[in-house]
N, C-alpha and C positions, 0 to 999 in steps of 0.2 A: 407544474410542468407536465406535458404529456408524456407518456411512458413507450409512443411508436417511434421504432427508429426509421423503418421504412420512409425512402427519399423519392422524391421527382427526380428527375434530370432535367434540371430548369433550363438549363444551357441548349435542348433541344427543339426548336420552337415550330412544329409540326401537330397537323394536328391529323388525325385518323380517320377518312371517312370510313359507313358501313359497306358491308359486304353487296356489290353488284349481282348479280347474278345474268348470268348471260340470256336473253332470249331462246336462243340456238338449243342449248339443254334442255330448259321447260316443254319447248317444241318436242326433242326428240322423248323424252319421258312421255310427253303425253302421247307422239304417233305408238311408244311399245302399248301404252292402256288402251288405244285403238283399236288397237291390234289382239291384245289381249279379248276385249269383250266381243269383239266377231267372233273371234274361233271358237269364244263359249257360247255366244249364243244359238250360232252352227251346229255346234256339238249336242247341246241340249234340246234344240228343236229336230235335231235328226237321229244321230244314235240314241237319244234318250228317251224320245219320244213323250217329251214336256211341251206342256200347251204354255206356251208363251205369247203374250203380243207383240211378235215379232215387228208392227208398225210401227208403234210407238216406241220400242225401243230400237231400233235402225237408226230412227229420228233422232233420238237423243245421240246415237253413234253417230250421227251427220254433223249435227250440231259442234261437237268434240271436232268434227273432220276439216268445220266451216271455221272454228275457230282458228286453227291452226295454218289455214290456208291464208286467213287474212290477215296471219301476224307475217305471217312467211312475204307477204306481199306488202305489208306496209312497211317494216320495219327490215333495217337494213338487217346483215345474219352476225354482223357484231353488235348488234344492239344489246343494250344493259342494263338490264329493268329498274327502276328505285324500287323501295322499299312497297311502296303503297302499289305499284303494278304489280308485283311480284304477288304479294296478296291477295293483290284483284284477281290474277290468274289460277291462284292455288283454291281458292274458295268456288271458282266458276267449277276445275275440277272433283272441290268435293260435293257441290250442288249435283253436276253432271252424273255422277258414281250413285250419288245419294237416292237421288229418282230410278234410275237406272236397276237398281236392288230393289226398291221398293214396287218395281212391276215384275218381279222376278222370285219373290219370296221372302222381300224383308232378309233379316238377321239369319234364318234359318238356310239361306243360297252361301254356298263354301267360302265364296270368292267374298264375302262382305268382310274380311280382316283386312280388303285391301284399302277401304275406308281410311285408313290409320298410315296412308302412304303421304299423303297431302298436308297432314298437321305435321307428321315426320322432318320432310322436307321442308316449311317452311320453321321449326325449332329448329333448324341446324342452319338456316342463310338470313331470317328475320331476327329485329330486334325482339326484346321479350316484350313488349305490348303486342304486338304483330301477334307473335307466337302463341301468346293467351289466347287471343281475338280468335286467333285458325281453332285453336285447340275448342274453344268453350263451342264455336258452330259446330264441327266434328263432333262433337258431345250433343249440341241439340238435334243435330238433322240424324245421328244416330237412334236418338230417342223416338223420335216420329217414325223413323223407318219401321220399328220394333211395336208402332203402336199398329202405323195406315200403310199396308201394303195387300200388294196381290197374292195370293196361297202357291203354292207349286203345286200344279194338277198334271196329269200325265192324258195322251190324248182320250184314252178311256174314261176322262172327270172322275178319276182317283185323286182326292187331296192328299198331297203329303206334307203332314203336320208332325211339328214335332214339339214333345212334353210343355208345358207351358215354366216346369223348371228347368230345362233346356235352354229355353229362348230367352228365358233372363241370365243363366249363364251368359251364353254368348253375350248381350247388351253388357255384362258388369265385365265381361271381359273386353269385350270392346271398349268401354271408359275406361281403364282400368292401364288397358294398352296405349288410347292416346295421351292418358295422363304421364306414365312414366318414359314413353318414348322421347316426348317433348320437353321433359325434363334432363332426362339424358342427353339425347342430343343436342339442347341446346348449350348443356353443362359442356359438354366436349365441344363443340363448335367453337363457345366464347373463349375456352382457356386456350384453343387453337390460335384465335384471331389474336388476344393479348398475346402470344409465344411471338407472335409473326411481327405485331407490333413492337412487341421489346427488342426483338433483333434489328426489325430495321433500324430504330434509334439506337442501337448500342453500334452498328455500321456507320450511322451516322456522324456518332460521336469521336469512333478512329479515321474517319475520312477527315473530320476538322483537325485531329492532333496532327492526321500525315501531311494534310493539308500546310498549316503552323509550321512543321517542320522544313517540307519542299519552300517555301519562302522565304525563310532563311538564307538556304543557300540561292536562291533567288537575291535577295539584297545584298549577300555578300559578293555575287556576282558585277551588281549593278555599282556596288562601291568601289570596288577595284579599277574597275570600265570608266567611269567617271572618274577618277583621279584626275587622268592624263591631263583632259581639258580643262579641268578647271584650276592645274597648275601652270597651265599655258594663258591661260586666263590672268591668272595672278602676277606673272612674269612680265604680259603685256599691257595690266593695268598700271604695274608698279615703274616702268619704260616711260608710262602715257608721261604718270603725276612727273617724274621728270624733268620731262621735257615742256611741262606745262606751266615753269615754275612763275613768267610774266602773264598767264593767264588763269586767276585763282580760280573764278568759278570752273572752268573746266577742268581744274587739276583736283578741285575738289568733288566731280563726277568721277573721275578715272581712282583716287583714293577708294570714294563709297563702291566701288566695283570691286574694288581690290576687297573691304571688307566682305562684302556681300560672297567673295569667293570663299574668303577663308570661313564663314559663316558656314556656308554648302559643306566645305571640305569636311569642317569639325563636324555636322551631321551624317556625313556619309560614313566618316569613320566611327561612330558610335554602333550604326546600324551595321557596318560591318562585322563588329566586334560580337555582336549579337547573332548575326547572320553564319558566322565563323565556328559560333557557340555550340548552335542548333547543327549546321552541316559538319564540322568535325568529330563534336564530342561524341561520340558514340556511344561509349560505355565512361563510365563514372563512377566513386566508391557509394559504396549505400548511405553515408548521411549527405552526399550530395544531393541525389536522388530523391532522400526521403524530403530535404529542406527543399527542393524545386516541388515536389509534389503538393507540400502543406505550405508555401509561398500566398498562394490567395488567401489563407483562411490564418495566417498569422496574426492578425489586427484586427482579431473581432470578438476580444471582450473577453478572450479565454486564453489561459497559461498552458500552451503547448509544449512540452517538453520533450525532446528526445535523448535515451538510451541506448548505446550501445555497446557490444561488450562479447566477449568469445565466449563459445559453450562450450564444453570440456573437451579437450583434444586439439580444437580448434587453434587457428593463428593468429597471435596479437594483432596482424595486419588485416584491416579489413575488407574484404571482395570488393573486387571492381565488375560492376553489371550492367548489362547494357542497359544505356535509357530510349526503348520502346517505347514509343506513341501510348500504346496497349496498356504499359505498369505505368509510366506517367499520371497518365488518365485515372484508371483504376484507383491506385494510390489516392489520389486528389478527390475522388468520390468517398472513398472510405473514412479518408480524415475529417471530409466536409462531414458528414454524416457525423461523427465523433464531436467536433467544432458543437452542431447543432444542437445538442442534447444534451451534451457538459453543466454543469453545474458553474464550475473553475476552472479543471482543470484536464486536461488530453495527455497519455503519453504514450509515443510511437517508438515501441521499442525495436532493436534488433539483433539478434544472435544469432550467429553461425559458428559451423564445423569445417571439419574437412569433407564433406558430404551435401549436405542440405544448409537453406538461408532461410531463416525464422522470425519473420515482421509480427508484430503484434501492436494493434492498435484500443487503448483502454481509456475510458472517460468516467466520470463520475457523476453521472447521471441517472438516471431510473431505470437503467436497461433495458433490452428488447423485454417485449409482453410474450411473457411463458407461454402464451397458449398458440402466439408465433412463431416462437424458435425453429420449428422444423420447417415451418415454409419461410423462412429469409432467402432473398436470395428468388424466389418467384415473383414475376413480374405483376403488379396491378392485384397485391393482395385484400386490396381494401378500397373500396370508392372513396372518390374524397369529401370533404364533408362541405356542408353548406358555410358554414364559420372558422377562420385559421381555428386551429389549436390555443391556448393564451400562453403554451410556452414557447410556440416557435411559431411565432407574427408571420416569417417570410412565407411560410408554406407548409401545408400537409400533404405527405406525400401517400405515393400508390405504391411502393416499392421497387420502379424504374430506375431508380440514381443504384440499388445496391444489384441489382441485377445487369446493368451496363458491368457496374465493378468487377462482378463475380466471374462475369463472361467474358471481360479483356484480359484479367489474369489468368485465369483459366487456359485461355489461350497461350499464355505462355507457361503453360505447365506447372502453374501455382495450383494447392488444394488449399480450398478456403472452407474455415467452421465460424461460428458463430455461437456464442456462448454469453452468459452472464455473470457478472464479480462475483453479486451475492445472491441471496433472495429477497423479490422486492418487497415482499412482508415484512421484513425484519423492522426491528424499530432503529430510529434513526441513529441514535447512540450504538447501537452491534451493528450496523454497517461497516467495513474496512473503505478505506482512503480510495481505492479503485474497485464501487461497486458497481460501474457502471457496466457498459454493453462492453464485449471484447471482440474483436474480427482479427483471427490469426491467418495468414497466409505467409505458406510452406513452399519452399522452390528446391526444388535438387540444384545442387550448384553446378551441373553440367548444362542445364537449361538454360539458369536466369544468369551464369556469370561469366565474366570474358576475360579471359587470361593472356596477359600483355605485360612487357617488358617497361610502361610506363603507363603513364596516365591517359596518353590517346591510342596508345596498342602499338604494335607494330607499322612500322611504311608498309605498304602493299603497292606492288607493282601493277602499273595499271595497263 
């Protein structure tokens, strides 16, 4: 049996395209380097009085000018590059830059760190092939600059050269720069885009409980409304058979009507009763709660048990807490998770005070992987693998199912830890009966609980 607890949210059936990048940006990034290499090259052919060939390189500032006039012109200004454009454009400006230096002094011209802006940006919006790809050219067209370039002379044809262990400084700092930039930023970009992605599915996920819930009272609306007619129905079918008593077949249409109503009715009243369920109940003691939340995962091959019980001080009676979309959900990812990984057996425990409400959820299984523990709870810790697991057929997860969890109770003011029974070295004999994974969540009782005069609360005046 595998030892990761980390879950999917299978229930989420979306899938993430990559990052766009907008046209419109690239554009104005590159008119600032436009901009930028005029004023140097101004500056340098005047106050500096550097022999530069100002032809060839204008030209390549043209080039950059022409580029950008005919994106500006083909492509609308919402336009959204793929992957492979975006590329295409970052690489034109590090060829553009690349030349550009190399009629200007090579490595040893100030401005050649800004080389390292191109691979930059494309490790922060490219996948990592992309990113390599930018990274390894930015590494060779570096290398040639520092071999074939023009000297910096001043108009006197004074060379200024500088040490030859200089100029390999600079090139190992330049590799050196776009190796770690592109690693950085791409390291921050991805766990940005997975942050961004796990929220949207974890919104997704409370949109379908509020969703479930508003339908409810939807059906119980619709049952109610429906009654009238189809006891007007039934009144008038039961009138027909009647009167229809010298005409069987017909009496025995105006009968099937009659059944067929009271069929509808017995249906509407069930979905009501359901519908009545979801829009009333608000709030519910905790093993209701806790039995609605582990309800899917009851009948699948493992002895769920739950415990409940006062902690010192506390009230025999047990808290009534509201059933939020939020702990519903949550709850129901935590135990699934427990479910999955069990050996036998799951227990969902719960104790409370006069203060705080203390769920605890424990199975017997091989716990979370120690070198885990601190990041549960972070979404997409782990790519998935090319083959399930052999202990869990359904799915190997990325850590999205405990991260939806972590982040719906959270919300309602629960702190959540993550721990393990035992250690999973031990040998199987000194294992204790609950070595498996543990996920405690803490609620102040002013948060998670609803204090009511009965089991549906108070009337409230509407």
């Amino acid at each position: 049996m595998t030892s990761s607890h980390p879950q999917d949210e299978r229930d989420v059936p979306v899938e993430f395209q990559g990052v766009r990048v907008r046209l419109r940006t690239l554009i104005l990034l590159r008119w600032a380097a436009i901009a930028g290499q005029v004023a140097a090259l101004t500056v340098a052919s005047g106050p500096l009085n550097l022999a530069i060939p100002l032809g060839p390189c204008f030209l390549l500032v043209g080039l950059a000018i022409a580029a950008n006039m005919a994106a500006i012109t083909v492509f609308p200004e919402t336009k959204r590059l793929s992957e492979g454009q975006t590329l295409a454009s970052l690489l034109f400006d590090t060829a553009q830059l690349a030349v550009l230096l190399s009629l200007t002094g090579g490595l040893s011209n100030p401005f050649a760190f800004l080389i390292l802006a191109p691979a930059t940006i494309g490790a922060t919006v490219l996948g990592a092939r992309s990113s390599v790809a930018i990274a390894l050219v930015t590494i060779a067209v570096v290398t040639m600059v520092a071999w074939f370039h023009l000297p910096l002379r001043t108009d006197a044809g004074v060379e200024i050269a500088t040490p030859a262990m200089l100029s390999l400084g600079h090139w190992l700092a330049i590799v050196i720069g776009v190796t770690f930039l592109s690693i950085y930023a791409g390291r921050v970009a991805s766990e940005i885009r997975s942050m961004s992605r796990a929220l949207l599915a974890t919104q997704m996920a409370l949109a379908r409980e509020q969703k479930l819930t508003d339908l409810g009272g939807v059906v119980a609306a619709a049952a109610h409304e429906l009654g009238t007619p189809l006891a007007t129905i039934k009144l008038v079918s039961a009138e027909l058979a009647d009167e229809l008593d010298d005409r069987p077949e017909q009496r025995d249409d105006a009968l099937l009507i009659r059944r067929e109503a009271d069929r509808c009715a017995e249906i509407l009243r069930s979905m009501g009763r359901a519908g009545k369920d979801d829009l009333h109940l608000r709030a519910a003691p905790v093993s209701a709660v806790l039995r609605e939340a582990a309800e899917p995962h009851l009948d699948r091959g493992r002895d769920v048990r739950f415990e409940l019980s006062p902690a010192a001080g506390g009230s025999d009676r047990e808290p009534t807490i509201r059933r939020r979309p939020e702990v519903i959900h949550g709850l129901r990812n935590l135990i699934q998770n427990a479910v999955d990984f069990a050996r036998a057996t799951v227990w969902v425990e719960a104790r409370w005070s006069a203060e705080r409400l203390v769920l605890r959820i424990v199975d017997d299984g091989n716990g979370f992987p120690p070198h885990l523990l601190g990041r549960i709870g972070d979404p997409f810790i782990r790519r998935r693998p090319a083959e399930p697991a052999p202990g869990r057929p359904e799915y190997d997860g990325m850590g999205l199912g405990l991260f939806i969890a972590k982040t719906l109770l959270e919300r309602t003011g629960a702190e959540i830890t993550f721990a393990n029974g035992s250690d999973p070295f031990l040998a199987e004999a000194e294992r204790p009966e609950r070595c498996g994974a543990i996920v405690e969540v803490v609620w102040p009782l002013s948060r998670i609980g609803q204090p009511s005069s009965g089991p549906l609360g108070e009337n409230l005046r509407h």
